[in-house]
Every structure is written in structure tokens, then in C-alpha cells.
PyMOL CGO cylinders between C-alpha atoms (Angstrom):
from pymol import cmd
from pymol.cgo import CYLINDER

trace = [
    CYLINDER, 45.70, 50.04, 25.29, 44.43, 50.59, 29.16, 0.3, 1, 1, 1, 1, 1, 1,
    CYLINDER, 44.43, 50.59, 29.16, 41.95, 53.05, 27.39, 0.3, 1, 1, 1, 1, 1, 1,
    CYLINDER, 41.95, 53.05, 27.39, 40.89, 51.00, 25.20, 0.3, 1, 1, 1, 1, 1, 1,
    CYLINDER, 40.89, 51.00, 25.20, 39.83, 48.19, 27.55, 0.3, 1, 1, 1, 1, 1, 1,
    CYLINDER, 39.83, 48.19, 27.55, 38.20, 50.95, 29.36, 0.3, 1, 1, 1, 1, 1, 1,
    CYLINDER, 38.20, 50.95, 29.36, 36.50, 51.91, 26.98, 0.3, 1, 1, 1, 1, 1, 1,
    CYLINDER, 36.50, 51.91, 26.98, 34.92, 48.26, 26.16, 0.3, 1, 1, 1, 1, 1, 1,
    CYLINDER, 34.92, 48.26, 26.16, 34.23, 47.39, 29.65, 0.3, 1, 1, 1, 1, 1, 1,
    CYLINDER, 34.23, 47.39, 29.65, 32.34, 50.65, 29.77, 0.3, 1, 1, 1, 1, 1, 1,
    CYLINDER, 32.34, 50.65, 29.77, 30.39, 49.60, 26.78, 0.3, 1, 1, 1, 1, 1, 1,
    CYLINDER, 30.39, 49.60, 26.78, 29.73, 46.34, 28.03, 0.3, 1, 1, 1, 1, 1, 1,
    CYLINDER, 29.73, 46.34, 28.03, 28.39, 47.73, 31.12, 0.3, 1, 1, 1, 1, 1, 1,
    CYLINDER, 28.39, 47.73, 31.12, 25.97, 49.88, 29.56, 0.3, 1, 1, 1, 1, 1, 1,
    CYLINDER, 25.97, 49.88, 29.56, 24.46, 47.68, 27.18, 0.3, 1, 1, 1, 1, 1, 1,
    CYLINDER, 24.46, 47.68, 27.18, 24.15, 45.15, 30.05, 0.3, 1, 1, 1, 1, 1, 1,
    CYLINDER, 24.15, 45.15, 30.05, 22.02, 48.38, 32.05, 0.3, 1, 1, 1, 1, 1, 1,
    CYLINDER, 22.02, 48.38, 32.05, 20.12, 49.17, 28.90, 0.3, 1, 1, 1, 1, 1, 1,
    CYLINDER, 20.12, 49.17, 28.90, 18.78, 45.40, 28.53, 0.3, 1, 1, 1, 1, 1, 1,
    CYLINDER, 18.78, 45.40, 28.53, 18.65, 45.25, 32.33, 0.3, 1, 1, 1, 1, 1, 1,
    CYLINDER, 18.65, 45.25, 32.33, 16.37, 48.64, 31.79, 0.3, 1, 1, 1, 1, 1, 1,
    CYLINDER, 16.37, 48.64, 31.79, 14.30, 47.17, 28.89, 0.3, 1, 1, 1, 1, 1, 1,
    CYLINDER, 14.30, 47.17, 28.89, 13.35, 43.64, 30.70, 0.3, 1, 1, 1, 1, 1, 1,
    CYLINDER, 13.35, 43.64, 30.70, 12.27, 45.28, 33.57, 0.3, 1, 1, 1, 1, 1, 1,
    CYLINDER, 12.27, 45.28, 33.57, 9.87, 47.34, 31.44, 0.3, 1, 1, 1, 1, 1, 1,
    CYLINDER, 9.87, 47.34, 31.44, 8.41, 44.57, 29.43, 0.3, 1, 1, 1, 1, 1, 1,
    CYLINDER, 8.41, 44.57, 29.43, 7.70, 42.74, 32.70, 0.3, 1, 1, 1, 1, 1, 1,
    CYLINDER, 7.70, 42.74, 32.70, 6.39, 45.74, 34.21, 0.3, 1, 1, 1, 1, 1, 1,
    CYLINDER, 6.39, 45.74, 34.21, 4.49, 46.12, 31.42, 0.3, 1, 1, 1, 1, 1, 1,
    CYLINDER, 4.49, 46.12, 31.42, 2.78, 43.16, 31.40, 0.3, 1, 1, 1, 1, 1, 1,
    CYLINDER, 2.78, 43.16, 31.40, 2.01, 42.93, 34.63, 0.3, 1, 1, 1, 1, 1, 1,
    CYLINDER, 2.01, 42.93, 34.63, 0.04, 46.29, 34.64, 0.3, 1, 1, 1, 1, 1, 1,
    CYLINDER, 0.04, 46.29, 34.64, -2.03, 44.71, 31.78, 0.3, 1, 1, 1, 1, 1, 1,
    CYLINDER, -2.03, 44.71, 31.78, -2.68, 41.47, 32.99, 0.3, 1, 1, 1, 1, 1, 1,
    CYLINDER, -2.68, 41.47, 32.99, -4.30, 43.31, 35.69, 0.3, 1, 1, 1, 1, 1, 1,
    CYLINDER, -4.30, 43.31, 35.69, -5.67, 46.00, 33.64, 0.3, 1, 1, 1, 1, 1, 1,
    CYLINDER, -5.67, 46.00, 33.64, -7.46, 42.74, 31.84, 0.3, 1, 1, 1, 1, 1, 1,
    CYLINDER, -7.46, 42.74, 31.84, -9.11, 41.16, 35.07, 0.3, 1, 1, 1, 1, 1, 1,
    CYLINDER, -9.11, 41.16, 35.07, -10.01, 44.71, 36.53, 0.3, 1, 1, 1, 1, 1, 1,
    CYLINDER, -10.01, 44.71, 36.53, -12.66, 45.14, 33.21, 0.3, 1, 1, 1, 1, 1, 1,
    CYLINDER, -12.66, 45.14, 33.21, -13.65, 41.48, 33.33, 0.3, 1, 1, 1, 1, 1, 1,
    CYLINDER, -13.65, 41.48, 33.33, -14.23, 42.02, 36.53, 0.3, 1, 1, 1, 1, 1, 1,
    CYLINDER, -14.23, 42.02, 36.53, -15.90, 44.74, 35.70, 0.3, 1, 1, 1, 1, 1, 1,
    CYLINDER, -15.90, 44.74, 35.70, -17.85, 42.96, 33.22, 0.3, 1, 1, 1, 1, 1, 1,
    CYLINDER, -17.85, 42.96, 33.22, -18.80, 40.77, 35.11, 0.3, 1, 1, 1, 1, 1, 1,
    CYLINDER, -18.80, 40.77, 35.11, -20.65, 43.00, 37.97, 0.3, 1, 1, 1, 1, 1, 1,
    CYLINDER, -20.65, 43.00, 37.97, -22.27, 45.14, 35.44, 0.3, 1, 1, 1, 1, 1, 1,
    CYLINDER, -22.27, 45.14, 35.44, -23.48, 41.76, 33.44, 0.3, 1, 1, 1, 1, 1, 1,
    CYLINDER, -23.48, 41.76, 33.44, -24.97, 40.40, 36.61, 0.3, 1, 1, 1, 1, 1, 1,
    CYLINDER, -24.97, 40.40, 36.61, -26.37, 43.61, 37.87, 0.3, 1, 1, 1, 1, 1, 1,
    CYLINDER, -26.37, 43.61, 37.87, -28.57, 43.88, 34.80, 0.3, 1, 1, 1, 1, 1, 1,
    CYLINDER, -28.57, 43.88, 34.80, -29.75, 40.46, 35.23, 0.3, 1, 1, 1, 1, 1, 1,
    CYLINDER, -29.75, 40.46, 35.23, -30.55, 41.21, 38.87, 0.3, 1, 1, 1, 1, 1, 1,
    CYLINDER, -30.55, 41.21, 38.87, -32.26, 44.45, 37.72, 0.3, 1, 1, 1, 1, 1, 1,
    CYLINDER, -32.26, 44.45, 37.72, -34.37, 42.80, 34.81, 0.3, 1, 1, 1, 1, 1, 1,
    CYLINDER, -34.37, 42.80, 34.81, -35.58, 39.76, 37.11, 0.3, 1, 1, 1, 1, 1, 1,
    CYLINDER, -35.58, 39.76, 37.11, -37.01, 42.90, 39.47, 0.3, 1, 1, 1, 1, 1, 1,
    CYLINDER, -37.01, 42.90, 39.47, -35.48, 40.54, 42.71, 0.3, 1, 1, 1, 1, 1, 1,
    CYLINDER, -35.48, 40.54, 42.71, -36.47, 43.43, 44.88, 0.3, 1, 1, 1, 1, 1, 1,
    CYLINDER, -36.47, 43.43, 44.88, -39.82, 42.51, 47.39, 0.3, 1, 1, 1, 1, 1, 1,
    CYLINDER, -39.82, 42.51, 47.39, -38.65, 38.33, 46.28, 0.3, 1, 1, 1, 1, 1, 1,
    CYLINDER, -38.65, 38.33, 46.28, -38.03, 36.19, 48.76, 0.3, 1, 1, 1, 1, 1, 1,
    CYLINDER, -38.03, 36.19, 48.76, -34.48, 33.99, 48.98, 0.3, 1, 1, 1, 1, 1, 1,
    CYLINDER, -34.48, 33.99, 48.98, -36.16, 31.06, 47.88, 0.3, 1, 1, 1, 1, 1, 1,
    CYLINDER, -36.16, 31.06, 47.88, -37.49, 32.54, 44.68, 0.3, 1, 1, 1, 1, 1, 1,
    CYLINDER, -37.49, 32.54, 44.68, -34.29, 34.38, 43.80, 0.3, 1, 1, 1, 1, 1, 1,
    CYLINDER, -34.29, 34.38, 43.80, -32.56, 30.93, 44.09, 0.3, 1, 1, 1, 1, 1, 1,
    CYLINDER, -32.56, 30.93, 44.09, -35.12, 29.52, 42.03, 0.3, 1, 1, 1, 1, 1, 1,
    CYLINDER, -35.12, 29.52, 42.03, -34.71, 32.18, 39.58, 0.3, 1, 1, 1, 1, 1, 1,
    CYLINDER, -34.71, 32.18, 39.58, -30.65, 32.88, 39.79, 0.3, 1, 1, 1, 1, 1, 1,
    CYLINDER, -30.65, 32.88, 39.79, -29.50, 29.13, 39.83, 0.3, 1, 1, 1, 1, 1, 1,
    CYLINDER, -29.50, 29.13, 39.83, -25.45, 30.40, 39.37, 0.3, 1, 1, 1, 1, 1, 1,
    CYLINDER, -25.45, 30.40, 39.37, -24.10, 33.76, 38.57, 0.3, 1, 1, 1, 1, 1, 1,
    CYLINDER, -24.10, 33.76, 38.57, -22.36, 35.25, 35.64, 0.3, 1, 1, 1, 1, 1, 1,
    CYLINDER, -22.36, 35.25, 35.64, -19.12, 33.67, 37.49, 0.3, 1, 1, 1, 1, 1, 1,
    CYLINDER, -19.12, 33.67, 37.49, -21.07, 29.95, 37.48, 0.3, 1, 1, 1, 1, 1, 1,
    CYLINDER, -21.07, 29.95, 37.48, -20.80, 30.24, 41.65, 0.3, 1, 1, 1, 1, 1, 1,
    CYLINDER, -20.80, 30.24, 41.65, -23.71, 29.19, 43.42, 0.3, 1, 1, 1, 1, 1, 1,
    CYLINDER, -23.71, 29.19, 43.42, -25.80, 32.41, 45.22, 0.3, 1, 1, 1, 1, 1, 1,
    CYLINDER, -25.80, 32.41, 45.22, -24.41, 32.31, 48.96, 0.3, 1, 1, 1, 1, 1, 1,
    CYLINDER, -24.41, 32.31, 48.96, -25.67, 34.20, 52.62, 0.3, 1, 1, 1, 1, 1, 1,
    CYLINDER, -25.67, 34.20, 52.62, -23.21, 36.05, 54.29, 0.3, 1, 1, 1, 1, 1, 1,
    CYLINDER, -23.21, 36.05, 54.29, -24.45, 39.09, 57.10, 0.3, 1, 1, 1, 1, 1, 1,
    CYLINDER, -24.45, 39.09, 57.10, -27.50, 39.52, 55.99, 0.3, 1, 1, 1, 1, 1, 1,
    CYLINDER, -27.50, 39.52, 55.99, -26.88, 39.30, 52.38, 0.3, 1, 1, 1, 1, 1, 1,
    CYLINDER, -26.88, 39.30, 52.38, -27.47, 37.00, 49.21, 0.3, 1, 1, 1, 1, 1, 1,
    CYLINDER, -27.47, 37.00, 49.21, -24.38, 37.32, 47.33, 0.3, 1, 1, 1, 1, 1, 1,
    CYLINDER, -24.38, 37.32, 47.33, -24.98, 36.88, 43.87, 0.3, 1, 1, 1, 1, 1, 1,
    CYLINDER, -24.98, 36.88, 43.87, -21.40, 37.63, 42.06, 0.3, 1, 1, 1, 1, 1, 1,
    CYLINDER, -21.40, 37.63, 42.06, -20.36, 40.98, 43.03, 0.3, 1, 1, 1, 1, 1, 1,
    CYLINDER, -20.36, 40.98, 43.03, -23.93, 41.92, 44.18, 0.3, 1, 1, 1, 1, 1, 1,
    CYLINDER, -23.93, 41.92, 44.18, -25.81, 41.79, 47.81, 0.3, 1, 1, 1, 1, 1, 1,
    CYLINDER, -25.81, 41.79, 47.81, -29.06, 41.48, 48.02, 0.3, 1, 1, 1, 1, 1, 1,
    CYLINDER, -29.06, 41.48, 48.02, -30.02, 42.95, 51.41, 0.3, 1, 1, 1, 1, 1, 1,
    CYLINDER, -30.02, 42.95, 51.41, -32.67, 40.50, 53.27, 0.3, 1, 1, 1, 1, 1, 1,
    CYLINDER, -32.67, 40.50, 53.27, -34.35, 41.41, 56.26, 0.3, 1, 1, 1, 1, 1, 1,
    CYLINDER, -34.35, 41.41, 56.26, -36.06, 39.77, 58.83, 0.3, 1, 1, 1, 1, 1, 1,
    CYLINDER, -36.06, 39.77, 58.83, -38.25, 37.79, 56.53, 0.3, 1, 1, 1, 1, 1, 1,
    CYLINDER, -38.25, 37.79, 56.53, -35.48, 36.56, 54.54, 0.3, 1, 1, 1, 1, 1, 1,
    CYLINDER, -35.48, 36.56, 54.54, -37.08, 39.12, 51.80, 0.3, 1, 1, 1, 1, 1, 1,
    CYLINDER, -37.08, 39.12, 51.80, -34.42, 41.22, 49.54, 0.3, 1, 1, 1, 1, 1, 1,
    CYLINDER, -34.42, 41.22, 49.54, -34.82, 44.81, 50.60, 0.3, 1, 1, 1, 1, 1, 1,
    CYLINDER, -34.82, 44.81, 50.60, -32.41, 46.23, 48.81, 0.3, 1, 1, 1, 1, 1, 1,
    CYLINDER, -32.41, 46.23, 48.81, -29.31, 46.14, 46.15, 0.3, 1, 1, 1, 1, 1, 1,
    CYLINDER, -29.31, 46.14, 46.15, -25.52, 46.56, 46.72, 0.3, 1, 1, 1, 1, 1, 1,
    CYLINDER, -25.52, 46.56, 46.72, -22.53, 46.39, 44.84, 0.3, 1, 1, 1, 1, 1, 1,
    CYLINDER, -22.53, 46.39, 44.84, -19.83, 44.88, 46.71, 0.3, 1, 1, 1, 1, 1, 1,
]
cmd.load_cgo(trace, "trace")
């Protein structure tokens, strides 16, 4: 009889692991997707507003006509400056001393 009841806690226990087991890799697996997801839209995103930037030719503008051109990025966030640097999404737009964008970053 003592085996017996042995024998079914050991079962219990088990089965109890194997769900503990399969829980933990549903979560974990959707976790690794959810950010799998909002690395390509982030993705997405940047490449989106890079060919924007690179069709508009913003290089040699000034910052007030790449405002006037850019209202919001592909994000709907206003264009900021930050360092030296018109952040448009995931983009900076390099501005020297003229407040002119010399050059194109991905940040």
C-alpha cells in the first residue's frame, strides 16, 4: 500500500513539474515575440522614415525648411534638437554652425 502512495505522489509531482515546465515556456515564449514584434516595427519604422528623409534630399536644408517640410515623423512626434542634431524618429540630422543639416545618422 506504502508503494502505492509512493507511487501517486511521485506522479503527482511530475505532472505538477511538467505543467510547471510548459507555462514557463509559453510565457517565455511570448515574451521573446512580443519583443521580436516591436524590434521590426521598430525597424520599420527607421527604414520608413529614412526613405522619406532620403527622397526630400534634407541634406544642404536648413532646420527651418526641414520643419516645414517634416511636420511629424513616421512615429507622429514632433522633429526635436538635441547636441547638435534634428531628431527626426530614429534619424539625426547633423547641423552645423548655420543650423544647416550636414549630414545623416541613424541613431
Amino acid at each position: 500500500m506504502k508503494k502505492v502512495i509512493a507511487l501517486i505522489v511521485t506522479l503527482i509531482i511530475t505532472n505538477v513539474l511538467w505543467l510547471f515546465v510548459f507555462v514557463h515556456s509559453a510565457i517565455n515564449h511570448g515574451v521573446t515575440m512580443t519583443y521580436h514584434n516591436a524590434s521590426y516595427e521598430y525597424t520599420i519604422d527607421a527604414l520608413n522614415q529614412a526613405i522619406i528623409v532620403a527622397n526630400e534630399n534634407l541634406v544642404g536644408k536648413s532646420i527651418n525648411e526641414v520643419r516645414d517640410i517634416i511636420k511629424l515623423d513616421v512615429t507622429g512626434s514632433k522633429p526635436f534638437v538635441k547636441e547638435g542634431c534634428l531628431y527626426i524618429s530614429q534619424l539625426c540630422l547633423k547641423l552645423n554652425d548655420e543650423q544647416v543639416v550636414y549630414q545623416v545618422e541613424f541613431e
